[in-house]
LOKOLTOR-107917 format. One record per residue (C-alpha): x, y, z; residue in three letters. Coordinates in steps of 0.05 Angstrom, whole numbers, plus 5000, padded with zeros to 4 digits. Layout:
REM residues N
XYZALA
...
This chain:
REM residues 300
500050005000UNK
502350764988UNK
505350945057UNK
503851535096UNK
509651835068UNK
506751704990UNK
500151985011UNK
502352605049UNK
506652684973UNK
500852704932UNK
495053044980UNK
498953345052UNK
504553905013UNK
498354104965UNK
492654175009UNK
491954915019UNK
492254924939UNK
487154484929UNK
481954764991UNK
483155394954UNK
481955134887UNK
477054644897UNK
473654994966UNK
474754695035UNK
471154035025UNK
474853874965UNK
471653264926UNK
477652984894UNK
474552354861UNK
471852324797UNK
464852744782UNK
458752464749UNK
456352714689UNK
451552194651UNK
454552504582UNK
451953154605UNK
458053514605UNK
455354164602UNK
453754124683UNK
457154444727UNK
463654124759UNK
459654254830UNK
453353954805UNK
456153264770UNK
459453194844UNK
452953264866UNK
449152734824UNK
455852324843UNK
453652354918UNK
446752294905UNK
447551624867UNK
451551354924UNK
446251514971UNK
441151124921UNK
445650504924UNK
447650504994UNK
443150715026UNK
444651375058UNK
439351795108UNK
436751825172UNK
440751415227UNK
444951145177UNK
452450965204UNK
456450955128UNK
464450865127UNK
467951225085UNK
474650955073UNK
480551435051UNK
475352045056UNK
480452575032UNK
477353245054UNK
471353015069UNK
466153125022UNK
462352525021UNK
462952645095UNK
459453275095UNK
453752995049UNK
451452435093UNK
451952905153UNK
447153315103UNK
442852735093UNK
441952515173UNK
447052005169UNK
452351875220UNK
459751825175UNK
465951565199UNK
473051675151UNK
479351465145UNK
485551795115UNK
492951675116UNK
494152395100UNK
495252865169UNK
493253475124UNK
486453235107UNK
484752905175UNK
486253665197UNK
481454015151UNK
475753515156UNK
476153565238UNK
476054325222UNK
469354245202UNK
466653735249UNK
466553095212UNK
468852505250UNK
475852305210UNK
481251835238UNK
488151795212UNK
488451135203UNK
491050555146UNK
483550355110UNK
486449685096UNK
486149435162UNK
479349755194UNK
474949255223UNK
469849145268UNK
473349285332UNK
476049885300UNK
470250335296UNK
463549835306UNK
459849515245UNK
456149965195UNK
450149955152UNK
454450145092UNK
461050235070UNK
464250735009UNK
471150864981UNK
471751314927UNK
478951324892UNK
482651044950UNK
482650324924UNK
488250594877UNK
493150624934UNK
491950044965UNK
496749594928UNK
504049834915UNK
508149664866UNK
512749264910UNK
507248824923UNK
504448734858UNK
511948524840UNK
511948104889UNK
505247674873UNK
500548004933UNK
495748394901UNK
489847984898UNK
491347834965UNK
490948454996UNK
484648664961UNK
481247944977UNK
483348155052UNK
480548945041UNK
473648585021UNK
473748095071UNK
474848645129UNK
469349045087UNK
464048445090UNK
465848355162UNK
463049045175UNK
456749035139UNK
449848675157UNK
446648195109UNK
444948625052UNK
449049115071UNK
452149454999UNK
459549814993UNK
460850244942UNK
467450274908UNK
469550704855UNK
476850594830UNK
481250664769UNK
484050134743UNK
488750004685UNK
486149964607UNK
485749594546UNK
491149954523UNK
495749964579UNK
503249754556UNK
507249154597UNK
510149474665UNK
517749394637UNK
516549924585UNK
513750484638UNK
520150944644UNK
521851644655UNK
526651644608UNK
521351494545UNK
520251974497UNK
516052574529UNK
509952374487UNK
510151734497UNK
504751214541UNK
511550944574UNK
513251684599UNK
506451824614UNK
504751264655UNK
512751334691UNK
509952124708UNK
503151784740UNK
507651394779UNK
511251994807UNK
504952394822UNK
501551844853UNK
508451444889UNK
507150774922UNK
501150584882UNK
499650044828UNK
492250004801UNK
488049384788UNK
488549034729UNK
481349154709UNK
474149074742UNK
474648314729UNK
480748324780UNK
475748664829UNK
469548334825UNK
474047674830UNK
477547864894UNK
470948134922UNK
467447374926UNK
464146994956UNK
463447625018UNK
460548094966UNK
457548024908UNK
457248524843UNK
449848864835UNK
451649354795UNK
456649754743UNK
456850354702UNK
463650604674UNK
466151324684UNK
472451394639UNK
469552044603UNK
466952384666UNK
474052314688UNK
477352684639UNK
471553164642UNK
471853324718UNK
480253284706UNK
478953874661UNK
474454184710UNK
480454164760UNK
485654394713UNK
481655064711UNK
480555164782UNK
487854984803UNK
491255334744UNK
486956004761UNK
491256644788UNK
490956604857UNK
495657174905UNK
494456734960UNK
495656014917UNK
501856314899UNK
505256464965UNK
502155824979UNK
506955494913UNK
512655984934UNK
513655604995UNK
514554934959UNK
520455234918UNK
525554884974UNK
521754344962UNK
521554314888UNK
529654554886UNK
531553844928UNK
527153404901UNK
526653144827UNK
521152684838UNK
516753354863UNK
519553784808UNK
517353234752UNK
509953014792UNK
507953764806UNK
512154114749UNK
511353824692UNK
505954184653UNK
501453544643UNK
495953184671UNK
498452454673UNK
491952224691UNK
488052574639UNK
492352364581UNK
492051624607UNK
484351634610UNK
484451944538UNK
488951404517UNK
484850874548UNK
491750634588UNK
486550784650UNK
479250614660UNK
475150824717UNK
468650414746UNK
463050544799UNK
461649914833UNK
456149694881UNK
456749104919UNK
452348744969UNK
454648265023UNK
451147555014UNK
448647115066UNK
């Protein structure tokens, strides 16, 4: 799994960026859009959390899980809603901002919550933090489908019969090239280079192989109920973000000027946060990446 170390990388040095950019419940998981991309990026995030409320079941006296919450927003919602949420986050920087605004968020590794942990719940969501759960050590070294058989067993162990956990996750493409061509050293155009830059924005992270891999690993605990793909939403609410944190800012950039130190010791940060690209969007484009929304429902 991406350690605290990978996460605090990719979400802890940029938080006050993206609070400012994206507002202080950021929602940094992939919008929904239903092909309607002339909605707003606020109101696709919207419809996102709506539709997880329709599949889980969120409302009233609800307890729901949400595991690696980032800043919260799904949070807020079922707070919005009359639920009761719990998070978890490895990333000291969000656990701050969501306590700042009252939501109940632990700092705490998602992969090994269970029921003495926090209780059982009556549903269970992780949106985009499935990604990290797998490193590329242990994908090297044959444990992948291991650990996420163990994530859903820990999952089902939580829920009631019936109970449903929603997952949303990337996952790698048709496209996507054999792991010994991904270098940084590629041509700058190329899927090798562009899949080598992912890796250093997102460090200590491999994705599944596709939603087959998950919906394998997920049995015989939970079982699949339903599926809709969100590859073009993606690049959609990508775009959305570009705008937001590429807008003129005074306070962003004081914000950015104290990351120069940062930036002037560190080649990985200068290439993941410097580089003029969008990894992810260009490896959605390219199909190298695929993204799903999966609902699952614990049997017995």
């Amino acid at each position: 799994m991406a350690d605290k170390d990978d996460i605090d990388f990719t979400y802890s040095l940029t938080d006050r960026v993206f609070r400012l950019s994206l507002g202080e419940l950021a929602d940094f998981s992939g919008a929904k859009y239903d092909g309607d991309f002339s909605m707003s990026l606020e109101d696709a995030q919207r419809r996102k959390h709506e539709y997880v409320a329709e599949q889980i079941g969120i409302g009233p006296g609800r307890r729901v899980l949400d595991l690696g919450c980032g800043w919260g927003p799904l949070l807020n919602f079922i707070r919005t809603r009359g639920g009761e949420g719990v998070g978890v986050t490895l990333s000291w920087a969000q656990e701050a901002a969501c306590r700042r605004h009252g939501l109940d968020v632990h700092l705490q590794d998602a992969r090994q919550v269970d029921r003495d942990t926090f209780g059982p719940f009556d549903a269970v969501a992780s949106l985009g933090a499935f990604e990290h759960f797998c490193s590329p050590d242990e994908y090297e070294a044959g444990r992948q489908e291991e650990i996420y058989r163990g994530i859903f067993a820990r999952v089902a162990g939580l829920l009631p019969p019936g109970g449903r956990f929603y997952l949303q996750t990337m996952v790698f493409g048709r496209n996507m090239i054999p792991l010994e061509q991904v270098d940084v050293h590629a041509p700058r155009d190329s899927d090798a280079w562009y899949l080598a830059l992912l890796g250093r924005q997102f460090p200590g992270s491999w994705l599944p192989a596709d939603m087959n891999q998950v919906v394998r690993c997920a049995q015989p605990g939970l079982r699949l109920v339903s599926s809709s793909n969100g590859r073009l939403d993606y690049i959609q609410t990508i775009t959305e973000w570009g705008k937001r944190t590429g807008a003129r800012s005074f306070r962003k950039s004081l914000l950015k000027l104290r990351l120069v130190p940062r930036w002037l010791t560190s080649p990985d940060f200068r290439l993941a946060f410097t580089s003029g690209v969008s990894a992810n969007k260009v490896c959605f484009e390219r199909e190298l990446l695929d993204h799903h929304r999966l609902v699952f429902e614990k049997t017995g």
